[in-house]
Structure formats: C-alpha cells, structure tokens
N, C-alpha and C positions, 0 to 999 in steps of 0.2 A: 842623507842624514849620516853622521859620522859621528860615534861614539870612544869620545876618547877615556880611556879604562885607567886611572891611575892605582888603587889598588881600593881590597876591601868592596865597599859598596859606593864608593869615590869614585866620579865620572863626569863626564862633561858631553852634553849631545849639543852637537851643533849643526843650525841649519842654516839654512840660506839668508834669516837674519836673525836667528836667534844663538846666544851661546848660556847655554843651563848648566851651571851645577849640581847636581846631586849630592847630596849627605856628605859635607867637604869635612872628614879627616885628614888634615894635612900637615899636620905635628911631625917631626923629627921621629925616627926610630925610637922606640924606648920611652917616649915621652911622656906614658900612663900607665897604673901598676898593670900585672899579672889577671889573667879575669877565671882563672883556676889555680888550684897550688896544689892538687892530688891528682885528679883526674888526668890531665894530660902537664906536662913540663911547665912550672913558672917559669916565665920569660915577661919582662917588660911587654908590652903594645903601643903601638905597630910593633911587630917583628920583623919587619922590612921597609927602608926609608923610602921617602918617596921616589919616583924614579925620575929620571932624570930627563928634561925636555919638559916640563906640564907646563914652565911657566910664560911662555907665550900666548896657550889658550888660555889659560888662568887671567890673564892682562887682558881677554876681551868678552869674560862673563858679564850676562845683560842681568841674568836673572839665575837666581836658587829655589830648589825641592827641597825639602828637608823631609823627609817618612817620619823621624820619631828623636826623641833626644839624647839616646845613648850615647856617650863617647867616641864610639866606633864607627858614628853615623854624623857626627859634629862635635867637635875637641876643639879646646881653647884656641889652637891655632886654627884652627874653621872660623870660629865665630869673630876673632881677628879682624880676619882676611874680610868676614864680611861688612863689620863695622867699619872698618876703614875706607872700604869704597860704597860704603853704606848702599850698597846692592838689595835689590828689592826682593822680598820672600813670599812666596806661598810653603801655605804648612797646614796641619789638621786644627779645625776649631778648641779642639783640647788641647795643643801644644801653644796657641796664642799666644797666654798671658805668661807663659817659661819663657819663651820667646821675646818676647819683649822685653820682659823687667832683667836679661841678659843683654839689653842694647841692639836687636835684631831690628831692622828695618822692616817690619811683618805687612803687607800690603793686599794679602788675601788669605783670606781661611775657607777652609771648607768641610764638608759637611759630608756624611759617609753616602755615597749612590745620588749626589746632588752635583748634574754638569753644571758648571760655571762658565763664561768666558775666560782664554788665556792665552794674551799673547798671537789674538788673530784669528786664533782658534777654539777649541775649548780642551777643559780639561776636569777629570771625575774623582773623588777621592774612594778606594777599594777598601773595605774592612781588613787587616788583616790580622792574624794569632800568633803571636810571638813567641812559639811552644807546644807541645805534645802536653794534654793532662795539665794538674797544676799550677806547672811552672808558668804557665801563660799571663796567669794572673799577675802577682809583683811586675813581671818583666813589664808592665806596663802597656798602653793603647800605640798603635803603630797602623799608618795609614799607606797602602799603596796608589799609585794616579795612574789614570789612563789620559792619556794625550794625545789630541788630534790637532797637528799643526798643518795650515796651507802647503802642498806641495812638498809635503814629508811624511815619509811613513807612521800609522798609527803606532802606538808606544805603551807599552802597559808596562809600570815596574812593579814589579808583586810585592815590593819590600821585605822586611825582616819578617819570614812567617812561615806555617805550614800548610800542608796542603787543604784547604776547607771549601763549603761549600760557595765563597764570596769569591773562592779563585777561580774553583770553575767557570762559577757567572760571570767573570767577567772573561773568561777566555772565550767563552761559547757565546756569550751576547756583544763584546765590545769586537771581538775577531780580528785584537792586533796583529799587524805585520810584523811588529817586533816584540817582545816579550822579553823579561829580564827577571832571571828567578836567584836569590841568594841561596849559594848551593853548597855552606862548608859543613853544614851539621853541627852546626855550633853547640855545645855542652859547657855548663856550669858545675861543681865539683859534687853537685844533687840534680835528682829530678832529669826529665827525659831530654829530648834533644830540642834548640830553640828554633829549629831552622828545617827544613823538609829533609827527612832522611833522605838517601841516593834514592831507594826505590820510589818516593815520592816525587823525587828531581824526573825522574824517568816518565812517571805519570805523567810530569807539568808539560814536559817535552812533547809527548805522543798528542797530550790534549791540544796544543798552542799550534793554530791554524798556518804560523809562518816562522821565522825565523825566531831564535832562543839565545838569548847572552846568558851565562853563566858564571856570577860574582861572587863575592864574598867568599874566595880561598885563598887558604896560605899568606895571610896580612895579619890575622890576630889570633891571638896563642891556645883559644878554646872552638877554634875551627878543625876538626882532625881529615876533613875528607882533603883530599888533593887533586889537582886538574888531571897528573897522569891516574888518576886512580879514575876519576870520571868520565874520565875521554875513553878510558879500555870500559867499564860498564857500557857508555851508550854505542861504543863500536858492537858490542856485542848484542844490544839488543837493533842492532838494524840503524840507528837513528843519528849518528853521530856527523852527517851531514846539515843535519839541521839547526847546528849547536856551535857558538863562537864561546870559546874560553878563552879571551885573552893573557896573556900575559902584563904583567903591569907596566903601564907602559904604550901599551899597544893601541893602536887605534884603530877600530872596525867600520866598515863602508856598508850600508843598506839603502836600497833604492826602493820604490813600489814593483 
C-alpha cells in the first residue's frame, strides 16, 4: 500500500487495484480566507500550494473518503475534481444529503461502528470529536473509517479529532497496521484546541499496534505544531521510529 501525502489531510492510498482519495483540498495557494486573525497569523488557506507531481495519481482515482465537510478537508476545487469525473463517494450518513445537493456522486454512507462492504473488502465509520470542551460542538459531526482491503494493510484514519474513547476502541479492537492521526493542533481565534494536542498525538502513537502517519501540518494557517517540532517530541519519547511525517509531496511505502 502506498500513501501518497499531498498536504493537509489530502492523500491518496493506493493498492494493488484500488486508488482513494481522501478529503481532496486541492485549491491553489490562498484560495480560502484566513481560519484565525488573532490567534496565530492571517494568512489566506492553503498556505502552501499544491505540490508538484500529484497529478498523475490524481488521473487514476477509482474512489473518495471524505471524513467531514470543512474546506480544509473538501474545497470548491475538490468537489471539481470530483464532479467532473463523477467519481464515486463514501461519506458519513449525516453528510449525505450536503453531499449531494453540492453534485457529489454519494454511493455509500455509513453509520457510526456499522462494517459495510468496500471495494472487496470492508470498511467502518469511527466516531470522532472535532475538539477539546465546547468547541466540538459547532465544529460539527466528523467520521473516521477503518479499512480492510484484500492483500493490503488494515487502515484506520482517525480524522479531524481528539483523543476519545472511540479512538481507542478502535486502535485496540480494529489493530490497524496503519493508522493516520491529524497532528497540527489546529486552534480557532476561541476555545481549546480542534485536533489532539502533541501529548495526545504521543498517546495515539504508543497506543497504535503498527505503524503511524502523521498529517494535517504546516498546509493551513490555524495549525501551529510543526513536523520538526513533532519529530524532536516523539524522538524524545523513544517512539519516533514508528511515525511517518511526510512531507507534502511524499509518498510512503507499507507492507503487512
């Protein structure tokens, strides 16, 4: 399985006959306001365009994930991309009907702790919390998937979220090989952090039975943690063998 990282929470796993999308931001530099103006630096979103080389894989997506409908996770130029080759979507049962009445080609939904079939194999949608306290709420309902494809490593992406008790269950009962936790500590100009602090990235790490990707840094302007700041944390606790940060851009290799 080969995960190719283009930035953000933007990616593409591809297997032996499948090529997925994930939550396709793929908008020009600048293309969406500011998502703080105190807190941390206005700046446009993305704050980094895309990188260069994705559109090859891009040309051979079979199928899209979508977790939740924020901009940062599907932007005008996402939804695009998908209408035009009217590529087929799985999404959570509450994002359906947004999905749709936006021109998404929606072909499966699902249901929180309910496996489905998917693509040969199956696949589960994870609860997750888009937030510490409060702020969870507005930010709205956001769904991670556990994926088990033929002859590919198991696959859990935790989505936009914090550390709760649905993550651990699924780390400790699903027992991906691969795991994907969004790690910039995202912050809005109120209220706590939207995304797992570093010491909770740490946790998700030590908990997650096999390997760890590490997304959602340095692409959007209310992300403050950064790869070299996370790479020296989990060097220091022992664990930073177990952890791919790519760079955007990058494509990471996992086997069983």
């Amino acid at each position: 399985m080969k995960i190719h990282h283009f930035r953000n929470a933007t990616m593409v796993v591809e297997t032996s006959t499948q090529v997925i999308l994930v939550d396709p931001m793929l908008g020009p530099k600048g293309s969406m306001p500011t998502f703080t103006l105190f807190r941390y630096k206005a700046r446009k979103n993305p704050i980094v365009p895309m990188p260069a080389g994705c559109e090859p894989i891009l040309e051979k997506v079979t199928h899209c994930v979508i977790t939740h409908q924020h901009p940062d996770h599907i932007d005008k130029a996402g939804e695009q991309f998908l209408k035009e080759r009217n590529i087929p979507v799985t999404c959570s049962a509450k994002d359906e009907k947004h999905f749709r009445k936006r021109g998404l080609n929606v072909v499966q939904t699902l249901e929180y702790w309910k496996e489905e079939t998917f693509l040969g194999g199956t696949i589960m949608g994870i609860p997750a919390r888009h937030g510490y306290g409060f702020i969870a709420g507005p930010m709205g309902n956001v769904m991670g998937f556990c994926i088990a494809l033929p002859d590919t490593p198991s696959l859990y992406i935790s989505a936009d979220t914090v550390y709760t008790e649905d993550v651990d269950k699924a780390l400790k009962t699903f027992k991906p090989e691969v795991a994907v936790v969004a790690a910039g500590t995202a912050r809005l100009d109120f209220g706590k952090p939207l995304l797992m602090t570093v010491d909770d990235v740490v946790r998700f790490v030590k908990q997650a039975p096999g390997k760890v990707l590490a997304n959602h840094l340095e692409a959007v302007n209310h992300c403050p943690t950064t790869r070299k700041g996370l790479r020296e944390r989990l060097t220091s606790e022992g664990i930073s063998e177990k952890v791919s940060i790519p760079e955007d851009g990058e494509v990471v290799e996992f086997s069983h």
